[in-house]
C-alpha positions in Angstrom: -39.8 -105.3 -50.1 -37.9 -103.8 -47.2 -34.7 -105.1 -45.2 -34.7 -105.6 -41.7 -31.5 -102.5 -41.9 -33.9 -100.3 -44.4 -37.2 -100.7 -41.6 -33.9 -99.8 -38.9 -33.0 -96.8 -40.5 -36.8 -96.0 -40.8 -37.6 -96.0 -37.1 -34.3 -94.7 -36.1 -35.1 -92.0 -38.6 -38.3 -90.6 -37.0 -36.9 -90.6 -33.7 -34.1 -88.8 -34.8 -36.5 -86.4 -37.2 -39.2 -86.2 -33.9 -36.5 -85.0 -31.6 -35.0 -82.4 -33.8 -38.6 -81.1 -34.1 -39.2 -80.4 -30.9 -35.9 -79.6 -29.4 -36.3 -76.2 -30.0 -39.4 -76.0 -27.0 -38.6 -74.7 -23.7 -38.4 -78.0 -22.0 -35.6 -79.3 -24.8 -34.0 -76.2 -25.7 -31.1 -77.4 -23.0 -28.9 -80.1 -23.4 -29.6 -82.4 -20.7 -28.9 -86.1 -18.7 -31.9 -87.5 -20.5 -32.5 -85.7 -23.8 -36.0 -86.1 -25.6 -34.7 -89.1 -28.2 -33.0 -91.2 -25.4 -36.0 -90.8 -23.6 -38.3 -92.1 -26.7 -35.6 -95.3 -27.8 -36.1 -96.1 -23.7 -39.5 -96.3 -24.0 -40.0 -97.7 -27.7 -37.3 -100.4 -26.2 -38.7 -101.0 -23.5 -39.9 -105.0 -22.0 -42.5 -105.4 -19.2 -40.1 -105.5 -16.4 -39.5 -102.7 -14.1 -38.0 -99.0 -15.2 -34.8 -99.9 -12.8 -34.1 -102.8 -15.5 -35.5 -101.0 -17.9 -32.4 -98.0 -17.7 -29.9 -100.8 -16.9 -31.0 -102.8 -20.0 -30.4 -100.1 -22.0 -26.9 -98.3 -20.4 -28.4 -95.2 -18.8 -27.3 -94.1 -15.7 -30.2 -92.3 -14.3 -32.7 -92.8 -11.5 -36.2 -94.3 -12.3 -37.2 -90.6 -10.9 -35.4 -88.5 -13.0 -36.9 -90.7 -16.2 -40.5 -89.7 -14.5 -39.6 -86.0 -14.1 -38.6 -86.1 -17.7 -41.5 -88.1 -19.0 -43.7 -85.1 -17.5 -42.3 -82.8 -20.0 -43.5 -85.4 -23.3 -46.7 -84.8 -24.5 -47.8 -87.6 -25.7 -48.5 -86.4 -29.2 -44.5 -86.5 -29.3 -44.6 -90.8 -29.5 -48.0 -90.3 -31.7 -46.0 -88.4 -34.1 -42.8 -90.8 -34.2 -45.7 -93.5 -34.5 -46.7 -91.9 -37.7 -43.8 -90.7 -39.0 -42.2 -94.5 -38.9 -46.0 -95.2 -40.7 -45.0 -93.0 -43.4 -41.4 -94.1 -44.0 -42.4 -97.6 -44.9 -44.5 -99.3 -48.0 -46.9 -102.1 -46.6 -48.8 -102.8 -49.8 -50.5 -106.4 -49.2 -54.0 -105.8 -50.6 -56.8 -108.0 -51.4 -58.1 -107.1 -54.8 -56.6 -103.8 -55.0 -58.0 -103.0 -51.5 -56.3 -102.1 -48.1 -58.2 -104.1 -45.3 -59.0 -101.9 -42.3 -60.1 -103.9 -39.3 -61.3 -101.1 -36.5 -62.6 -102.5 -32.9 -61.3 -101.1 -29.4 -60.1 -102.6 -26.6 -59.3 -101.2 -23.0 -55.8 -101.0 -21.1 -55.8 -101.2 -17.4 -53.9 -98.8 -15.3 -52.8 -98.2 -11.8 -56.1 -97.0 -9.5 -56.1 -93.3 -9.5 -59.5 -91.7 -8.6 -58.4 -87.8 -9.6 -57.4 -89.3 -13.2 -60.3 -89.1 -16.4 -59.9 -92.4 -16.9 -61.0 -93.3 -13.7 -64.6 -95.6 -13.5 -66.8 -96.1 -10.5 -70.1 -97.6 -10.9 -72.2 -100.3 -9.0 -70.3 -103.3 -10.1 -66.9 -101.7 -9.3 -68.1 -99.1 -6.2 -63.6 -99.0 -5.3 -63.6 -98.0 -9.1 -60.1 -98.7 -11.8 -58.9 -96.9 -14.5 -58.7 -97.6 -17.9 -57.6 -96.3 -21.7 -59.6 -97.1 -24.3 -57.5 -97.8 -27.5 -59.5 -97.6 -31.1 -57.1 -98.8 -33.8 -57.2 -98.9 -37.2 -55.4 -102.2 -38.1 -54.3 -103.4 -41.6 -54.9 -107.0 -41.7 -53.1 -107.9 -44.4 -49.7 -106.4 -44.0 -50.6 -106.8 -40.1 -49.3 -103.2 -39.1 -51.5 -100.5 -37.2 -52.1 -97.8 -39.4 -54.4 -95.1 -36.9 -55.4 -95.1 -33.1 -57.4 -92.6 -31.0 -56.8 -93.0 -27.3 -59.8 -92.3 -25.2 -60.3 -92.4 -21.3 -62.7 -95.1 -20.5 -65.6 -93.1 -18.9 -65.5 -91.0 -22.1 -65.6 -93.9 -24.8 -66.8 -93.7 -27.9 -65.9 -96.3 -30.9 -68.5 -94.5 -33.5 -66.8 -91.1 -32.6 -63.2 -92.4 -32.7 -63.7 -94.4 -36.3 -65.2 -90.7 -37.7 -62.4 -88.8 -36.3 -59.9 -91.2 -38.1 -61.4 -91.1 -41.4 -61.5 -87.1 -40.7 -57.9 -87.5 -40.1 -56.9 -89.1 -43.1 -56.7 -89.2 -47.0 -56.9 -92.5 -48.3 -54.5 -92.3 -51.1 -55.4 -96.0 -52.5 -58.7 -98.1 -52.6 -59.6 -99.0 -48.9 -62.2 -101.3 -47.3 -63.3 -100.1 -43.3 -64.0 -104.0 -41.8 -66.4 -103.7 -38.2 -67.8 -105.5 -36.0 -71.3 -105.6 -34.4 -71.7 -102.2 -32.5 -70.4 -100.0 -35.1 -73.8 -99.8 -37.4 -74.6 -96.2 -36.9 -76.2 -94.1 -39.3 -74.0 -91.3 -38.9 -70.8 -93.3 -39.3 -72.1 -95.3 -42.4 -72.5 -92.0 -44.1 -69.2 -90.4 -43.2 -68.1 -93.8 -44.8 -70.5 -93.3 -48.1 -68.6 -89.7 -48.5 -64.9 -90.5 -48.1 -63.2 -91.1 -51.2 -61.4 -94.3 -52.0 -63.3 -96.2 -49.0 -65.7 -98.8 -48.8 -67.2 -100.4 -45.8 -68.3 -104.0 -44.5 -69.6 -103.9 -41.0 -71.6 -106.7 -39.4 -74.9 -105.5 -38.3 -77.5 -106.8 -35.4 -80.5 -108.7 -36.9 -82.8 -109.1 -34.5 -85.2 -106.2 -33.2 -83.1 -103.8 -32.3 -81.2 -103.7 -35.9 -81.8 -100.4 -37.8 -85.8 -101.0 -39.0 -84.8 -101.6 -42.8 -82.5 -104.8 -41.7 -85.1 -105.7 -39.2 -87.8 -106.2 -41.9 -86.3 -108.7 -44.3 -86.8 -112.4 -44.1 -84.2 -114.6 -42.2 -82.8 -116.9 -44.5 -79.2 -116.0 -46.9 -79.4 -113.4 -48.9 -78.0 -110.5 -51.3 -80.0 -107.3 -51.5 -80.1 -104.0 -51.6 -82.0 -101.6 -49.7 -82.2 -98.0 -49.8 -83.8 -95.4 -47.2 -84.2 -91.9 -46.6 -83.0 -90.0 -43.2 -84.3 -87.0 -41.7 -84.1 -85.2 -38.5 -87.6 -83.8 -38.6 -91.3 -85.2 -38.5 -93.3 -83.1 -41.5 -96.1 -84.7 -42.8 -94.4 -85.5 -45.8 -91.5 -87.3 -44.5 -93.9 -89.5 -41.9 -96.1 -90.1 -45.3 -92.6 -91.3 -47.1 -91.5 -93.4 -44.2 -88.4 -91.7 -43.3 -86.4 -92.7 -40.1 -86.2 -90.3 -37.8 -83.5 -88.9 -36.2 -83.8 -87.3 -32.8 -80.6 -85.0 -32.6 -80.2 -82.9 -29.8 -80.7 -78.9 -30.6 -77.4 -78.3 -28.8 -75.4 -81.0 -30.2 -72.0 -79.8 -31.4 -69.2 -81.5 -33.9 -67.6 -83.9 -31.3 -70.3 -84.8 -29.5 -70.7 -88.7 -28.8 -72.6 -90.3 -31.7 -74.2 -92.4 -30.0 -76.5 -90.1 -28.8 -77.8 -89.2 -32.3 -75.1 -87.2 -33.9 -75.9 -86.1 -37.4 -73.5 -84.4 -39.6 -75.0 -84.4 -42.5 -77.5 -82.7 -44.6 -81.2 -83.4 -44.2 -83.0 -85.6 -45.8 -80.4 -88.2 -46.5 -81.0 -91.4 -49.0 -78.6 -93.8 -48.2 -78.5 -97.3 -49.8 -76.9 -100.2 -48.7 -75.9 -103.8 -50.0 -77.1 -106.3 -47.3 -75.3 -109.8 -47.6 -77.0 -112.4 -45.2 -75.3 -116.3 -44.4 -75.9 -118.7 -42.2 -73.0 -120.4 -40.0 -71.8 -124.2 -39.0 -73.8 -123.8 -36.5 -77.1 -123.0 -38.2 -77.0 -119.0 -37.2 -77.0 -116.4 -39.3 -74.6 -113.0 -39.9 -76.0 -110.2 -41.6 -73.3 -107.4 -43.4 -74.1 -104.2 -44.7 -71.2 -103.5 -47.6 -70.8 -100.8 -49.6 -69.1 -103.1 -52.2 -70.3 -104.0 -55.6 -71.2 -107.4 -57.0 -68.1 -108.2 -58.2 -67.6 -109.3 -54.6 -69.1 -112.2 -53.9 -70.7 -114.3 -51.3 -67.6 -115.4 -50.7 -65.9 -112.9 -50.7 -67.5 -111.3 -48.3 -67.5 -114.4 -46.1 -63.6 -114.1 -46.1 -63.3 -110.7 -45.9 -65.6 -110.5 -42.5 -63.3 -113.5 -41.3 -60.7 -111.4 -42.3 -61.1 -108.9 -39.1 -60.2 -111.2 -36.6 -56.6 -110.3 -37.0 -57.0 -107.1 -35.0 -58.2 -109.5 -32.2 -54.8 -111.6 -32.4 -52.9 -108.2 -32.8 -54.6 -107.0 -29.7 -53.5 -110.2 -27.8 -49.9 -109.9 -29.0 -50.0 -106.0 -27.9 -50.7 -106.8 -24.3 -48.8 -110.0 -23.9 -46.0 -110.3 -26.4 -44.9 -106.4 -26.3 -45.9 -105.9 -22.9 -48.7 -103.5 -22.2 -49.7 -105.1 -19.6 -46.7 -103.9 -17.9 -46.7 -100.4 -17.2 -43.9 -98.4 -16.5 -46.3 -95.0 -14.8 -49.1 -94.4 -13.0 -50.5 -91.3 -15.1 -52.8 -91.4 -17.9 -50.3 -88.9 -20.1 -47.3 -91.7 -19.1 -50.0 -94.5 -20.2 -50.6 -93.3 -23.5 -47.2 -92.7 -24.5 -46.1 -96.4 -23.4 -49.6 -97.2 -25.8 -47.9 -95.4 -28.9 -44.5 -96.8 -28.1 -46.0 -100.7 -27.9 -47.6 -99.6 -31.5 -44.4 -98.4 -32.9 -42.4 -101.9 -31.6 -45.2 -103.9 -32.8 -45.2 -102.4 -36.3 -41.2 -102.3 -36.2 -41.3 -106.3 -35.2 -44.2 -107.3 -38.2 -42.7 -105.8 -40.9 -39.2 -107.4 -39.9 -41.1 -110.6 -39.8 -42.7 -110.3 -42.7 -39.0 -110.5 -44.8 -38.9 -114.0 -42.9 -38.4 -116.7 -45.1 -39.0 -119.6 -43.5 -38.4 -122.8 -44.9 -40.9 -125.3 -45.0 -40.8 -129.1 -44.1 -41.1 -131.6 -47.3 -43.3 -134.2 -45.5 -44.9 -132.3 -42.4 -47.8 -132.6 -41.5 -47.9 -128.3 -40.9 -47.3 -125.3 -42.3 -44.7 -123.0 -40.3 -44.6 -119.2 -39.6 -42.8 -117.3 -37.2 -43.2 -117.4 -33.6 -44.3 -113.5 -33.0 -43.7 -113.4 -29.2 -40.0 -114.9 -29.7 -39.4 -112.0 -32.7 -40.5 -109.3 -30.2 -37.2 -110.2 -28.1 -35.3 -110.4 -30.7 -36.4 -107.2 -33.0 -36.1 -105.2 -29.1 -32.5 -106.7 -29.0 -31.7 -105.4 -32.5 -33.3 -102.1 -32.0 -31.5 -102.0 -29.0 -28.1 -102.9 -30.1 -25.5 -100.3 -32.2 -24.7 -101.9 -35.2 -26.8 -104.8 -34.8 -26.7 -107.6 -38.0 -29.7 -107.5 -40.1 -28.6 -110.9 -41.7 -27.9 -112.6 -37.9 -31.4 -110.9 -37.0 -33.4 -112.3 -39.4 -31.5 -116.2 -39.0 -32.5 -115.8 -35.7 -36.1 -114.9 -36.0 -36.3 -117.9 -39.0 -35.4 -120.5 -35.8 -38.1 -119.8 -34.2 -41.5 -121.1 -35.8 -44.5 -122.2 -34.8 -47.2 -124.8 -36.6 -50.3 -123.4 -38.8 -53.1 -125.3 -37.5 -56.3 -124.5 -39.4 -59.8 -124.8 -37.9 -58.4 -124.7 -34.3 -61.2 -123.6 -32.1 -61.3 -122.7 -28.5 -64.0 -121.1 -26.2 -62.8 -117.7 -25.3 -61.9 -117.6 -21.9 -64.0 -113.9 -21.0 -61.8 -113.0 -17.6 -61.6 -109.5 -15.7 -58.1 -109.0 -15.2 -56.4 -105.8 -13.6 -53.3 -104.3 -13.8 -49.6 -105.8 -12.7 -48.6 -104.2 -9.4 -45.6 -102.4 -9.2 -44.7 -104.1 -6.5 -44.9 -107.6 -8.2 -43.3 -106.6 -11.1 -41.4 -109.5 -12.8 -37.8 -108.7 -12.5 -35.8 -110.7 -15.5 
């Protein structure tokens, strides 16, 4: 358990650590106006209203031009690395039977209309064309903190390849569980997730005829199998003979390439065997998972554990809205992702503060109370923010603001294009 000062310290520590690491690069090796860690506290502090309020929220007396000419000279691996490094200085250890709950989806960030920029689309539906980022998290559901992102221009996206390069990236230290949704059952990925150690899967999978042929065979009604197959990426007698599924990769395909387009990285042939959990819904549907999870998990287990990865869909929701992201403070895709990593870093900062929230519960209500998330943002920006700020006044303040827990609330999602906030129309307070 961490105080709201400690999980200070923490962040203010891999600022501090980040800057000193690269201060000795050509750009930072002079002491200037806007040095490289006032430059990352602006934008980690940052709100969604324009960069003039932005410096005069924060006490720096420079132009919104000179912050631009600076943020030029940031890579954005610098926020990616005070991202991780703030990661590292704090314990999240919430785990559901010993297990770390990894939700992975992607959702897309949109970005002032540049055509010369890689994330730049034009196709029939949008002939003007937009840009747009592509983030791919990896987001701990239970201690509701992201743990991993890729960043990806949205002509060049690729969930599959973004998931692999993540577990490539990372040694799972404790027992982890890799929760997807439709659109992630490849066969590539389900062996990179076979082979890392300390990681299981549990990814929802298409049922119908386009589901991988072993899936598509069995009966639909609820069950709890296993199935086993063999892959190959040739068509010898023997494996047609043995019923092997085929995998066309290209001759010329190289590590990195999209795997959608039948990447293989893996030896050939391949037996790979899978648990298949099948249930049906309310509603009188069915949703098939492929786990890599033993039997001591149960139906319902699974059940819960699936229901489980709608967190990263809230999380994405209080990303854009409650920290800002759909307020944009550039127009380039370098000054995009570093405002991506900083919105990671302040949501992080804010849900581990909250989660030292006690909040006291009424004796007779009819609800449960937790803490008001959007209302915490303000106040964990202020505290960032602020010199000296008290931990013990922060966290009163945060316990104020609640909001009910109302259970089985359901609502159609409202599925609406939306672009990007003007400049121009930028909210000013």
């Amino acid at each position: 358990m961490s105080s709201a000062l400690e999980i200070n310290l923490a962040l203010n520590g891999a600022i501090t650590d980040t800057a000193a690491h690269y201060s000795g690069t050509r750009e930072f090796s002079r002491a200037r106006k806007l040095p490289l860690e006032t430059v990352l506290r602006l934008l980690i502090g940052a709100e969604g209203g324009s960069l003039a309020k932005e410096l005069h929220s924060a006490g720096i007396n420079a132009t919104p031009a000179a912050v631009s000419q600076r943020r030029a000279q940031i890579a954005p691996e610098v926020f990616r690395k005070v991202f991780h490094s703030f990661n590292a200085a704090c314990a999240d250890a919430d785990t559901f039977r010993g297990y770390r709950i990894l939700a992975v989806d992607g959702t897309a960030v949109n970005m002032p209309r540049n055509p010369n920029a890689p994330s730049f689309v034009q196709n029939e539906s949008a002939p003007k064309g937009y840009n747009q980022l592509h983030v791919n998290p990896l987001y701990d559901v239970l201690n509701k903190t992201y743990f991993d992102v890729i960043i990806q221009p949205e002509p060049q996206k690729d969930e599959i390849g973004a998931l692999v390069e993540m577990l490539k990236q990372n040694d799972f230290s404790q027992k982890t569980l890799v929760v997807a949704d439709r659109g992630y059952e490849s066969y590539n990925l389900l062996a990179h997730l076979i082979e890392k150690p300390n990681t299981d899967f549990l990814i929802r999978v298409k049922q119908n005829h386009s589901a991988m042929r072993e899936i598509a065979r069995l009966p639909m009604f609820e069950l709890d199998c296993d199935i086993s197959f063999t892959i190959t990426t040739t068509q010898t007698n023997e494996d047609k003979q043995r019923r092997h599924i085929f995998l066309q990769v290209p001759k010329k395909s190289k590590p990195g390439s999209k795997t959608r387009r039948g990447r293989w990285d893996f030896q050939s042939p391949y037996t790979m065997k899978l648990r298949i959990v099948r249930f049906q819904l309310e509603t009188g549907e069915f949703e098939t998972i492929a786990t890599s999870l033993s039997r001591s998990f149960t139906l319902e287990d699974v059940k819960e554990l699936y229901h489980m990865r709608w967190g990263i869909e809230t999380s994405f929701r209080d990303l854009k809205y409650s920290l800002g992201l759909v307020n944009l403070h550039g127009k380039s895709d370098a000054f995009v992702e570093q405002e991506i990593y900083s919105a990671l870093t302040m949501f992080n900062f804010t849900s581990r503060i909250v989660r030292e929230v006690v909040i006291q519960q009424p004796k007779d209500g009819i609800y449960a109370y937790r803490v008001n998330f959007k209302m915490a943002v303000v106040l964990c920006r202020e505290y960032f923010r602020t010199p000296k700020g008290s931990s013990d006044k922060l966290m009163r303040q945060i316990a104020r603001h609640t909001i009910p827990i109302r259970p089985g609330r359901r609502d159609n999602r409202n599925l609406r294009i939306k672009g990007f906030v003007g400049f121009t129309y930028r909210v000013a307070a």
